[in-house]
C-alpha positions as CSV (number, residue, x, y, z in Angstrom):
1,X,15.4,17.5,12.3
2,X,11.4,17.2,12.8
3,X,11.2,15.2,9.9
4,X,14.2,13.0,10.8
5,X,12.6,12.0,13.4
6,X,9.1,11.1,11.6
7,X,11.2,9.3,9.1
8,X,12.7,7.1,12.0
9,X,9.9,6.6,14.0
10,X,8.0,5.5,10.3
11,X,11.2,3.4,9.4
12,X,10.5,1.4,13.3
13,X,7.0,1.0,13.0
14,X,7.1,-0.7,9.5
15,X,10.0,-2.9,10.3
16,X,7.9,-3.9,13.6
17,X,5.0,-4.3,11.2
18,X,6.7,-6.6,8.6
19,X,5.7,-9.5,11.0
20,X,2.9,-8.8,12.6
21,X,0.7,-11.1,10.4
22,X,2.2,-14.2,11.9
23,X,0.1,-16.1,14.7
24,X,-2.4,-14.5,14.4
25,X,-6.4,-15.4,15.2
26,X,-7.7,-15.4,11.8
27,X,-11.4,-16.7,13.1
28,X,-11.2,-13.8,15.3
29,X,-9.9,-11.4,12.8
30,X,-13.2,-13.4,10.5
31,X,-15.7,-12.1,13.2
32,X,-13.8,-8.8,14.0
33,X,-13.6,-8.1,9.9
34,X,-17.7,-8.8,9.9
35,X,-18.7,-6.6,12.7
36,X,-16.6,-3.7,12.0
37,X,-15.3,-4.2,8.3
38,X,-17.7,-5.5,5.9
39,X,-20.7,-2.9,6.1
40,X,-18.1,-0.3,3.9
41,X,-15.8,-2.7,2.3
42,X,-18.6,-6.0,1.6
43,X,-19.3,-9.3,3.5
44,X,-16.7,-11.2,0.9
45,X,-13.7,-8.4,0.7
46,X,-15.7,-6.9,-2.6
47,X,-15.7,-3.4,-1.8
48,X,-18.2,-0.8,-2.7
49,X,-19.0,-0.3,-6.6
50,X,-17.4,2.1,-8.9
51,X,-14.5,2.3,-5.7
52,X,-12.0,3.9,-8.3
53,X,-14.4,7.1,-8.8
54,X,-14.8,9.7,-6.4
55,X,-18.6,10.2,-4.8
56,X,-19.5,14.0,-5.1
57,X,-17.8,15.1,-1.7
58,X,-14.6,13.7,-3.5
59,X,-14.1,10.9,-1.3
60,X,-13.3,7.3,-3.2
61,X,-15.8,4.3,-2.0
62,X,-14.2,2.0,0.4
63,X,-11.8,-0.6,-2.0
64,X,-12.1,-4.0,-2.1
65,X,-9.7,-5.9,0.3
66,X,-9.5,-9.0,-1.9
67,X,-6.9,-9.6,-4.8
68,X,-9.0,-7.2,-7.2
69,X,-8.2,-4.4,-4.7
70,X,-5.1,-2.6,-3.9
71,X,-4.6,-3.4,-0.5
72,X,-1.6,-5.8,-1.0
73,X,0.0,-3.4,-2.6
74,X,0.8,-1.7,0.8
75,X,3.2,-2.5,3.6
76,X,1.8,-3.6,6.9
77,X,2.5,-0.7,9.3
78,X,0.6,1.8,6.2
79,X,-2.3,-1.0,6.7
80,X,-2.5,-0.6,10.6
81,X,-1.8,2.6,10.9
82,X,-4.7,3.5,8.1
83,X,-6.8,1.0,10.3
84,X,-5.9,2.3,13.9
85,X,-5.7,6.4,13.1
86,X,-8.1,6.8,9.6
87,X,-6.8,7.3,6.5
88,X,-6.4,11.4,6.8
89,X,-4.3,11.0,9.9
90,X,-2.2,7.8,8.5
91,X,-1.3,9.9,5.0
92,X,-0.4,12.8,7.2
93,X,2.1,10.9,9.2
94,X,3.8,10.2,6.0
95,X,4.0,13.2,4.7
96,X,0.5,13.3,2.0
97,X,-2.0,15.5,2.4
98,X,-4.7,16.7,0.3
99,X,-6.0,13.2,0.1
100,X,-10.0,13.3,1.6
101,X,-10.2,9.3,2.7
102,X,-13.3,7.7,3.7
103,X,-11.7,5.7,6.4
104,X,-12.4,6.7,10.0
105,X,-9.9,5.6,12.8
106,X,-10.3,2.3,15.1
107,X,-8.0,3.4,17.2
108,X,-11.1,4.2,20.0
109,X,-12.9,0.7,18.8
110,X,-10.4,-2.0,18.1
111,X,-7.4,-3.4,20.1
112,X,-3.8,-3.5,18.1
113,X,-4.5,-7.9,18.4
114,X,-7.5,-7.4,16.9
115,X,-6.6,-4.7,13.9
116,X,-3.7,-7.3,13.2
117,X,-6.0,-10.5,13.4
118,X,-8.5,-8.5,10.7
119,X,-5.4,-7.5,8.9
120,X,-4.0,-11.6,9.1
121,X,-7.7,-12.5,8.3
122,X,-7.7,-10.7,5.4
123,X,-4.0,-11.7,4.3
124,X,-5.0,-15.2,4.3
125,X,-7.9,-15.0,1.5
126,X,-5.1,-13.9,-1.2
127,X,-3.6,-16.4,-3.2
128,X,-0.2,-17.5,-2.6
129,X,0.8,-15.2,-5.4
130,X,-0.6,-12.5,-4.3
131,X,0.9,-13.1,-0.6
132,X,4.2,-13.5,-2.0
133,X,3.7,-10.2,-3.6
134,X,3.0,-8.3,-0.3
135,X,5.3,-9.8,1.7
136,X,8.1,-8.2,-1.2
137,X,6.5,-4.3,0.3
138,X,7.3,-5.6,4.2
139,X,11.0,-5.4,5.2
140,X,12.4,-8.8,6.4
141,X,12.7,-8.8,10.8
142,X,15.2,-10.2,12.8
């Protein structure tokens, strides 16, 4: 029944999520991205080298957010809630553990607005492929 319920509440949040990138501030999400983004995951979306390898404690480098990375590969609600709780406590919501991510949680540091205008800010520097691609992993809202 437990994990029913974690399925529903997951299924809720990532139809919710499936539009959050509309109207967004991308020139805040620009500045937001800069102050609390870029010193892991670089000034123009690069990522930290060799981000594919683990470092010695086993923990991958932060990934680049720009087309090279794998971040459009994911659903919106995975991308806030990885943003807003960390990455430990956003694979554990959905059932994957064993994974030791790098990412810390926002949740104490950034608004919800403001995690969606750096997720919208950094949705906008894809190409239109590459958007059209993501939008395919977000289920359509009503």
């Amino acid at each position: 029944m437990k994990r029913l319920a974690v399925f529903l509440a997951f299924a809720a949040s990532t139809a919710q999520a499936s539009h959050e990138l509309e109207n967004r501030d991308i020139e805040n999400g620009t500045v937001l991205y800069a102050e609390n983004c870029a010193s892991c995951h670089g000034a123009e979306l690069e990522g930290q080298p060799d981000w594919r390898s683990p470092g010695g404690n086993g923990v991958l480098p932060a990934p680049p957010h720009d087309e090279t990375g794998h971040t459009w590969h994911h659903d919106n609600g995975l991308l806030f809630d990885y943003t807003k709780l960390g990455g430990q406590k956003a694979l554990a919501q959905r059932g994957v553990t064993g994974f030791n991510s790098g990412m810390p949680e926002f949740a104490e540091t950034l608004s919800d607005d403001q995690i969606w205008d750096i997720l919208a800010f950094i949705h906008s520097t894809w190409s239109a492929r590459i958007q059209e691609n993501h939008a395919m992993r977000n289920p359509p809202h009503n």
